[in-house]
N, C-alpha and C positions, 0 to 999 in steps of 0.2 A: 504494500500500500504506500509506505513514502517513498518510493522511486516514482510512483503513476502522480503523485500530488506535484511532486518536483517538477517532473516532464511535465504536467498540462501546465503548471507556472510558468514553466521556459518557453514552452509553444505558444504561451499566449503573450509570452514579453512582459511576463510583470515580475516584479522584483520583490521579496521577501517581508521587505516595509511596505509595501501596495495591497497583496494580502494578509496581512497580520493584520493593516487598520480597516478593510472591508471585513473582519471577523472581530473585531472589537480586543484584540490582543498584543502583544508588544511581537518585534519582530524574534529577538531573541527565544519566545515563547516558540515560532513558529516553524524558529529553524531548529528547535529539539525535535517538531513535528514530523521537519523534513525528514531527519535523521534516526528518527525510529528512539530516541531519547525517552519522548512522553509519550502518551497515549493520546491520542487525537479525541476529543472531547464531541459526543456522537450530535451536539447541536453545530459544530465547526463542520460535522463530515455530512450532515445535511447541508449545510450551509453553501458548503464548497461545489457539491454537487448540482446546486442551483445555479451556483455561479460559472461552473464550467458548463451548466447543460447534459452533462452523462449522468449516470445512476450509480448511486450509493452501493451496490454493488459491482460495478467497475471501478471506484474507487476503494473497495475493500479487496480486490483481484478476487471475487470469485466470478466473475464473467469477462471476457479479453471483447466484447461487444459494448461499446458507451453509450448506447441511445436505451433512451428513457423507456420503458413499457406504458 
C-alpha cells in the first residue's frame, strides 16, 4: 500500500506538503505514511481515495484494477 500512495502522488505531481495539508496532517506525518512507518488512518485512506479517484481497495493492493465499482 505505500509504494501505490507514493506512485499516485508522483503521477499526479504533488509533493508530500500538498497532501499532508489536503488531509489535515503535517507532512512529516505523511511521509511515515509513505514509508510504511504509521498506519495510515482509514478516514486519510478514504480520503485519498476520493482524491485520486481509485478504490480503497486499490489502495490497500488487494485489486491491481483502480476504478471505482
Amino acid at each position: 500500500m505505500y509504494k501505490r500512495i507514493r506512485d499516485l502522488r508522483e503521477d499526479h505531481d504533488k509533493t508530500q506538503e500538498q497532501i499532508a495539508a489536503m488531509l489535515g496532517t503535517s507532512q512529516t506525518m505523511y511521509a511515515r505514511y509513505e514509508r510504511g512507518a504509521s498506519e495510515l488512518p482509514i478516514r486519510h485512506l478514504i480520503r485519498l481515495a476520493k482524491y485520486y479517484g481509485v478504490s480503497t481497495d486499490y489502495l490497500l493492493c488487494l485489486t491491481d484494477d483502480p476504478r471505482v465499482n
